[in-house]
Structures are given as structure tokens and as C-alpha cells.
N, C-alpha and C positions, 0 to 999 in steps of 0.2 A: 504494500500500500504506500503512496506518494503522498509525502507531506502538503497538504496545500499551499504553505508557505513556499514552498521550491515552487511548487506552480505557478504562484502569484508571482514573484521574484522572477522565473523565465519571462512572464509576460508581462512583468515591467522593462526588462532588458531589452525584450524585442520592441518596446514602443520609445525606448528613450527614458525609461524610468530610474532603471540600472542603477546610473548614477550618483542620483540623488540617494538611493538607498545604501551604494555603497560611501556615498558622505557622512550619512547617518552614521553607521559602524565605524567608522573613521574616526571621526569626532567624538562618538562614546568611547572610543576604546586610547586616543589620545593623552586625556591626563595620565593615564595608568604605564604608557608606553616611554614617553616622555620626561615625567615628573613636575611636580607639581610648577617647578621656578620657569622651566621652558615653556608647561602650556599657559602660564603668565604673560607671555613674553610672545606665544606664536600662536598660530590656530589654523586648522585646517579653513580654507576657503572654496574650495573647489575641485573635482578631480575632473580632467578634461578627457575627450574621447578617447586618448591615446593611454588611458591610464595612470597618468601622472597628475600628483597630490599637489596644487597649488596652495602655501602654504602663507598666509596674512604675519606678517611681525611686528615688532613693536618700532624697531626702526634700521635702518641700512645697517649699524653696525651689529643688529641681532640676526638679519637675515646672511652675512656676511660669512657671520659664525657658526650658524646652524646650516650654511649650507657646506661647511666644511668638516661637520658632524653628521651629515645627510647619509652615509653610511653604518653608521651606527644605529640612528633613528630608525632605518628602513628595516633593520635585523630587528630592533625594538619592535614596530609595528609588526612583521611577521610573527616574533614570536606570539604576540596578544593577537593578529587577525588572520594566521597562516595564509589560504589562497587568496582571500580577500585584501589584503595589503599591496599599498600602488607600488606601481612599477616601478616609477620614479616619482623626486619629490622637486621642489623647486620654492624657494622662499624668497618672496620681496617684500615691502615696505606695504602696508596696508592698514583699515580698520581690525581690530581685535576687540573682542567683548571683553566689557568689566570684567572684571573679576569680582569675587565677593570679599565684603572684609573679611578679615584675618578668621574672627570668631565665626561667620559663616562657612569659613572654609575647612575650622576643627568641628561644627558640627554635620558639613557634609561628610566627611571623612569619618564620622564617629557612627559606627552602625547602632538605627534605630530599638532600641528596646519591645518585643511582642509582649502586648497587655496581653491580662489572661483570657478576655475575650476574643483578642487576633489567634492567640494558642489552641484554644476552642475549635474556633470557626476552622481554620487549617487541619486540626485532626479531626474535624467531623466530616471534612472534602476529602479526606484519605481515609478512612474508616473501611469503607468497602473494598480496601485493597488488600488482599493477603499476603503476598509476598512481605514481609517485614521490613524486609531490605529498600525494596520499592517503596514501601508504604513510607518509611520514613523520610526517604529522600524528596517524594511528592506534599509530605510537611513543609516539611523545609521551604520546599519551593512556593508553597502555598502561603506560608507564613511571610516570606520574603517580600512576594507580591500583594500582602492586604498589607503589608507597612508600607511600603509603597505605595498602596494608593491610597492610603490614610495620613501620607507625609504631606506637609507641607515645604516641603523642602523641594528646592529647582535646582538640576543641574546645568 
């Protein structure tokens, strides 16, 4: 059986969608890849047809530097997006989003605590699974995603 997401995903690629979706994963997968001080400093802005990551800086002497790290970065991003990571990158001088203050930036980093009713709600959506091993991991996952969309927190 085929995940619908791969389907959906084929047929954004064949209209021109691709892209944008592989910006998405990009960009989410960027602070993690990067560190906290460069996705300060860079951001992913765009990937163009050919595969390659245009990348927004803070300014010529940061785009300068990270494109003489742009090897490093790329192996960074493979290992966090394996196939999905661009082919190549390319950094100039551009807008880059706020960032958040200091204290926004230890409470995005500081994972959400599960009330006892997100604990609940999560093992009552895996209840039905037998498998233990399964069961617990679709907790997990469960649990992840009602903090999640009970956060008020933006990345």
C-alpha cells in the first residue's frame, strides 16, 4: 500500500509544487543542521529548479563565510534531510527573519511538558494497538502532536 503523502508529493512535483515542499523540509530541518548562531545569521530562501539552496544572510561578510563552509553545511543538511538535501547551496546578502529573543529561543528549545490530560488523550488513540512496542511509540507520537497543537509557541 502507497502512502498518500508520496502521492501527493509526486503530484506536486509534476505541477511545480516540489519545490516549495522541499523548502519547507529545508527550513525545518535548518536550525538543527546549522546551529543555532548561523540560522541567526542565514536562512534558507529559495531552492531553484536546478536544485540548488539559495540561501538569504545577514550580510556580504556572512554570506562570504558560509559560502566557504558550504561544504560542511551540505554534509550537515544531508545528514538531517538524506535525498532530500540540495545539491548545491549559494549564499548572498538578503532579508532574514527575526529571530526570537533570547528567552523565546530557550523556551522553543525547551520541550513542552504533557498534562495529564494530553497523557490521557495519547494513550487512549493507542489503546487499540497490541503490539506494545508499537503501541508505545504511536504514544509518543501522539502525545508529541497534541503538545503541538496545544502550543502556543511559533517556529
Amino acid at each position: 500500500m502507497e502512502r498518500i503523502g508520496d502521492e501527493v508529493q509526486r503530484e506536486l512535483g509534476r505541477q511545480g509544487g516540489g519545490v516549495g515542499l522541499a523548502l519547507a523540509e529545508i527550513t525545518a530541518a535548518w536550525p538543527t543542521a546549522v546551529g543555532a548562531g548561523i540560522a541567526a545569521r542565514a536562512w534558507p530562501a529559495r531552492v531553484a529548479r536546478d536544485g540548488t539552496l539559495h540561501v538569504a544572510t545577514a550580510s556580504s561578510t556572512w554570506a562570504f563565510e558560509l559560502d566557504r563552509m558550504s561544504g560542511d553545511i551540505a554534509v550537515r543538511l544531508s545528514d538531517v534531510l538524506g535525498e532530500k538535501a540540495p545539491r548545491r547551496l549559494r549564499f548572498r546578502p538578503g532579508p532574514i527573519p527575526e529571530m526570537p529573543s533570547a528567552e523565546a529561543a530557550v523556551a522553543v528549545q525547551t520541550p513542552a511538558r504533557p498534562t495529564p490530560e494530553v497523557a490521557a488523550e495519547a494513550a487512549a488513540a493507542a489503546a487499540a494497538i497490541e503490539d506494545p512496542e508499537l503501541r508505545e511509540l504511536v504514544v509518543r507520537a501522539a502525545r508529541a502532536s497534541l503538545l503541538r497543537a496545544r502550543s502556543d509557541r511559533r517556529i
